[in-house]
DRENDO-1510 file (C-alpha; in Angstrom, 1 decimal, always signed):
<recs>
REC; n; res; u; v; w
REC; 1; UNK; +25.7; -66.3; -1.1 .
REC; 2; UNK; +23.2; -68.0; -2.8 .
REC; 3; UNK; +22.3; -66.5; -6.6 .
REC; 4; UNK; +18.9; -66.8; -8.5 .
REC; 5; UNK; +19.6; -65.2; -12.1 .
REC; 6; UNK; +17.1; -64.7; -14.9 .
REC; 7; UNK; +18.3; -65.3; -18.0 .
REC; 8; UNK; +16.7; -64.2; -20.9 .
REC; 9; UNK; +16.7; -62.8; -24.5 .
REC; 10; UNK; +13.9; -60.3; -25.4 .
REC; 11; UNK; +13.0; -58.2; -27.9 .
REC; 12; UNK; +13.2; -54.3; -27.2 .
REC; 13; UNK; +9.0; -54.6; -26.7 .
REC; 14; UNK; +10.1; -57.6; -24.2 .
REC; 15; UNK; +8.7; -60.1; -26.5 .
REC; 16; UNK; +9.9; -63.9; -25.6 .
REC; 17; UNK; +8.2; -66.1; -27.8 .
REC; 18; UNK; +5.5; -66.8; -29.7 .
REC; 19; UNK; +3.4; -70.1; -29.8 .
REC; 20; UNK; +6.4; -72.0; -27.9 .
REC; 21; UNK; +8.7; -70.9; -29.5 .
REC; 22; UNK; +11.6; -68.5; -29.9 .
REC; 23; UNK; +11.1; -65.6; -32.3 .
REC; 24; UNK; +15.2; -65.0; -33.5 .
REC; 25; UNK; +18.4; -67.4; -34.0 .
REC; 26; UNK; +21.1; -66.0; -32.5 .
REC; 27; UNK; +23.6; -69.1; -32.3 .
REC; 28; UNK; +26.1; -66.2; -30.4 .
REC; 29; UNK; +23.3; -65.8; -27.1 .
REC; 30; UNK; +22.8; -69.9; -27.4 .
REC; 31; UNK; +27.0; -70.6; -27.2 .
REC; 32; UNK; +26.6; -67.4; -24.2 .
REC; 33; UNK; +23.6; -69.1; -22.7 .
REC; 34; UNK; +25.3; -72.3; -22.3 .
REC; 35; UNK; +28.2; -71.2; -21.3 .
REC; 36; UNK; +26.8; -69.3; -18.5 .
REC; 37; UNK; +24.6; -72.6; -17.2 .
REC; 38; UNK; +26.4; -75.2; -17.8 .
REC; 39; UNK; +26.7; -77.2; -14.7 .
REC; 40; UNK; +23.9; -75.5; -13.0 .
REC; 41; UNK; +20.2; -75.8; -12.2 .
REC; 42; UNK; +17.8; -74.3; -14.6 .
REC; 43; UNK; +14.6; -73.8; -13.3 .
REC; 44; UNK; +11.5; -73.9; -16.1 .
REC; 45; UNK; +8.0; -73.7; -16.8 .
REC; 46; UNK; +6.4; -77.1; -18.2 .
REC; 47; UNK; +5.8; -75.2; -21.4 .
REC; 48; UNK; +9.1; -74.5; -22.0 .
REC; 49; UNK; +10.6; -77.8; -21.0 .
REC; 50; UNK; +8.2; -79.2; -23.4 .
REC; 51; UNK; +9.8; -77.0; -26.0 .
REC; 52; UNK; +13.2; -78.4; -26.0 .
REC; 53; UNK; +13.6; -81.8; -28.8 .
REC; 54; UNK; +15.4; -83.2; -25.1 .
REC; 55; UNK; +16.4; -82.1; -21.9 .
REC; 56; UNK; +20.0; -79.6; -22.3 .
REC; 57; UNK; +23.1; -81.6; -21.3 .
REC; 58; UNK; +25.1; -81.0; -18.3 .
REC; 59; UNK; +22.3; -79.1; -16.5 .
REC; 60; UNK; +19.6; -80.3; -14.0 .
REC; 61; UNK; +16.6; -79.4; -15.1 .
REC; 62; UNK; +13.3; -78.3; -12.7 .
REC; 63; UNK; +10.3; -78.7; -14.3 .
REC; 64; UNK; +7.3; -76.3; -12.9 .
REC; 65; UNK; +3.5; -77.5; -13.5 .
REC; 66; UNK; +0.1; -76.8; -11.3 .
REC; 67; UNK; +0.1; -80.5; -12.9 .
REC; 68; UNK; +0.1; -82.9; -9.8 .
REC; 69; UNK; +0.6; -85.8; -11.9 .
REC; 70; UNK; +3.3; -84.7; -14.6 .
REC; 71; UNK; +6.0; -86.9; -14.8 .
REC; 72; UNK; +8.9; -87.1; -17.2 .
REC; 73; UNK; +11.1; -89.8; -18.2 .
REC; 74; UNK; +14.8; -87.6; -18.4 .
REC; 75; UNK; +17.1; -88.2; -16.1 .
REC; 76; UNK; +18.5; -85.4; -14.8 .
REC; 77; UNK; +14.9; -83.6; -14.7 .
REC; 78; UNK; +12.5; -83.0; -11.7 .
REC; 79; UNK; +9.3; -81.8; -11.5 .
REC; 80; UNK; +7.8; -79.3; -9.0 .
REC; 81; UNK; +5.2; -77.5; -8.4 .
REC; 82; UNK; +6.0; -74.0; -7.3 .
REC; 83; UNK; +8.8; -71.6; -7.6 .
REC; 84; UNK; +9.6; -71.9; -4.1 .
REC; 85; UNK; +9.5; -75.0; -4.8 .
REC; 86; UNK; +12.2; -75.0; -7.4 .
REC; 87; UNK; +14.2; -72.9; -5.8 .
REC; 88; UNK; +14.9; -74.9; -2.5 .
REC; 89; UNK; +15.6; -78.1; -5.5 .
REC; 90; UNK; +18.1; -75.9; -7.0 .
REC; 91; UNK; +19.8; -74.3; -4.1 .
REC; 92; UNK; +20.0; -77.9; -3.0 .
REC; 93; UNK; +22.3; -78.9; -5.4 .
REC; 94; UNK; +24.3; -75.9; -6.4 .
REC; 95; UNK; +24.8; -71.8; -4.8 .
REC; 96; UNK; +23.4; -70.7; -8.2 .
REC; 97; UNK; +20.3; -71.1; -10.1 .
REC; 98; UNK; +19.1; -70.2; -13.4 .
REC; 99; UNK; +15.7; -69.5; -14.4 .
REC; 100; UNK; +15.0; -69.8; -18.1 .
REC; 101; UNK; +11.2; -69.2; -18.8 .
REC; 102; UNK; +8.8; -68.5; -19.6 .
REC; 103; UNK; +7.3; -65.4; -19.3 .
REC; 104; UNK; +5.0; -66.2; -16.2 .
REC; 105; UNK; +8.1; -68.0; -14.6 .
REC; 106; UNK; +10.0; -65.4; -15.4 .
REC; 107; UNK; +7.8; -62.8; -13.4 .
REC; 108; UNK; +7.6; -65.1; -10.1 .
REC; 109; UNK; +11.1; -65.0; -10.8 .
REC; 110; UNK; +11.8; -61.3; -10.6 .
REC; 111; UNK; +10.7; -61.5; -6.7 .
REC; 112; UNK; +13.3; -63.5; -6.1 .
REC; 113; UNK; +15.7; -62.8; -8.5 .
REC; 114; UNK; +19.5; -61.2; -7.4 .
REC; 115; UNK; +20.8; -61.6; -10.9 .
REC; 116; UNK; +19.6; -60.5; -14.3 .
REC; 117; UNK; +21.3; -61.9; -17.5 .
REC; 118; UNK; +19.2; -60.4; -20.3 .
REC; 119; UNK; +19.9; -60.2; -24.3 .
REC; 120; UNK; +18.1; -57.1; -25.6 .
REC; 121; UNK; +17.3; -58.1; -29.4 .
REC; 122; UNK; +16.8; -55.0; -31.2 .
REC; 123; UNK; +13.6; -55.1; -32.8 .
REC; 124; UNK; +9.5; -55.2; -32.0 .
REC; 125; UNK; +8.2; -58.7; -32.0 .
REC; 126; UNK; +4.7; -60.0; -31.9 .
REC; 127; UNK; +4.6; -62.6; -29.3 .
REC; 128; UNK; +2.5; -64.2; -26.7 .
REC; 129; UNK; +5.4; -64.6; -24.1 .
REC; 130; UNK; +6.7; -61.4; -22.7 .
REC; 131; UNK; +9.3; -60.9; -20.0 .
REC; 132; UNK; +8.3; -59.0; -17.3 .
REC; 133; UNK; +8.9; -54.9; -16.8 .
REC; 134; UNK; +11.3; -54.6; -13.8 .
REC; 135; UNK; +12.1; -51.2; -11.9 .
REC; 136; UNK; +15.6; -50.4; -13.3 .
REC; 137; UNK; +16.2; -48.3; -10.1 .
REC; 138; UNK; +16.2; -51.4; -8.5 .
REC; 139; UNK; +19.0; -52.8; -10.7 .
REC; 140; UNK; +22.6; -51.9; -11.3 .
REC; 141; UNK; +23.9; -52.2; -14.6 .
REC; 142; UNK; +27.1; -53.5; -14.4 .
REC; 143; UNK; +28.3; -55.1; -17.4 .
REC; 144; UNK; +26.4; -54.6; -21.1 .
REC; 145; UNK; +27.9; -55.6; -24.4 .
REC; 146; UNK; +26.7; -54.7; -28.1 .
REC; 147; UNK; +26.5; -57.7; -30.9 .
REC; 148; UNK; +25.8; -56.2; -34.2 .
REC; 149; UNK; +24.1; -58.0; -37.2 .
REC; 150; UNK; +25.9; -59.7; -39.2 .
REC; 151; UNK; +25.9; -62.8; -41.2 .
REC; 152; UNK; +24.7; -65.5; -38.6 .
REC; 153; UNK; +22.4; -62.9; -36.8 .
REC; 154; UNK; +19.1; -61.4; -38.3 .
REC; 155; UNK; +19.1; -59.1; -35.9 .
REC; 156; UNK; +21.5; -56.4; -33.3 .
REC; 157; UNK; +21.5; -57.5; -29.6 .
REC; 158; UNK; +22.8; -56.2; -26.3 .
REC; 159; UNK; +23.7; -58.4; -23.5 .
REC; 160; UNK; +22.9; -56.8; -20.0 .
REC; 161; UNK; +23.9; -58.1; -16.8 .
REC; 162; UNK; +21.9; -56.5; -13.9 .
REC; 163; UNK; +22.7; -57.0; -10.3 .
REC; 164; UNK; +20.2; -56.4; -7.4 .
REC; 165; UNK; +21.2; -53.3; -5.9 .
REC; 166; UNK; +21.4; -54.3; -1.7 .
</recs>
């Protein structure tokens, strides 16, 4: 079966990011987030694409814009221009996909979404990048895990891994 999972850290207020970029450093939910995308499409907005120094290794990246004419010059990147779109790319080349942001990405996203891989920071955040509110009764908890703060982490987080209930 094919899997589309949202992955995701936000704040307790669902706060993303603010002005393109990430609100915490958590280097525990990076080495979590790579481990759990390595070798796997991600699919992304152009915003956040554009917010990476260069594309993430070992991961094919699909680039959404309304922009007809945005290219990149990564390898290992291609450029769509819906989430249908992306998601037809993705299932293309592997039975799981990942979509990473941002917040309006994220919402499409939800629709189609079987998987949910979120990082609850603890905390309110100002931000202009919210992920979306989902119906929870929709959603089975099925694994969640508790990272206090401590000396690399500014802040407590919980990781949540939802599954669609069928």
């Amino acid at each position: 079966m094919k899997t589309v999972t949202l992955i995701a850290a936000a704040a307790d207020n669902n706060a993303l990011g603010k002005d393109n970029d990430l609100l915490w450093h958590l280097p525990d939910d990076f080495k979590r987030f790579k481990a759990l995308t390595t070798g796997y499409p991600i699919v992304m907005g152009r915003k956040t694409f554009e917010s990476f120094p260069k594309p993430l290794p070992n991961r094919t990246h699909i680039i959404i814009t309304r922009d007809k004419n945005y290219k990149t010059v990564f390898e290992n990147c291609k450029v769509v221009h819906s989430l249908e779109e992306a998601l037809i790319v993705g299932n293309q080349l592997n039975n799981a996909v990942f979509i990473i942001g941002g917040g309006e990405i994220y919402a499409l996203g939800l629709e189609k979404a079987t998987c949910i891989e979120l990082t609850r920071v603890h905390g309110n955040f100002e931000a202009d990048a919210f992920f979306p509110e989902f119906d929870e009764n929709k959603w089975e908890l099925i694994k969640e895990e508790h990272h206090p703060k401590d000396d690399k982490h500014k802040y407590a987080f919980t990781y949540l891994t939802y599954q669609l209930k069928i």
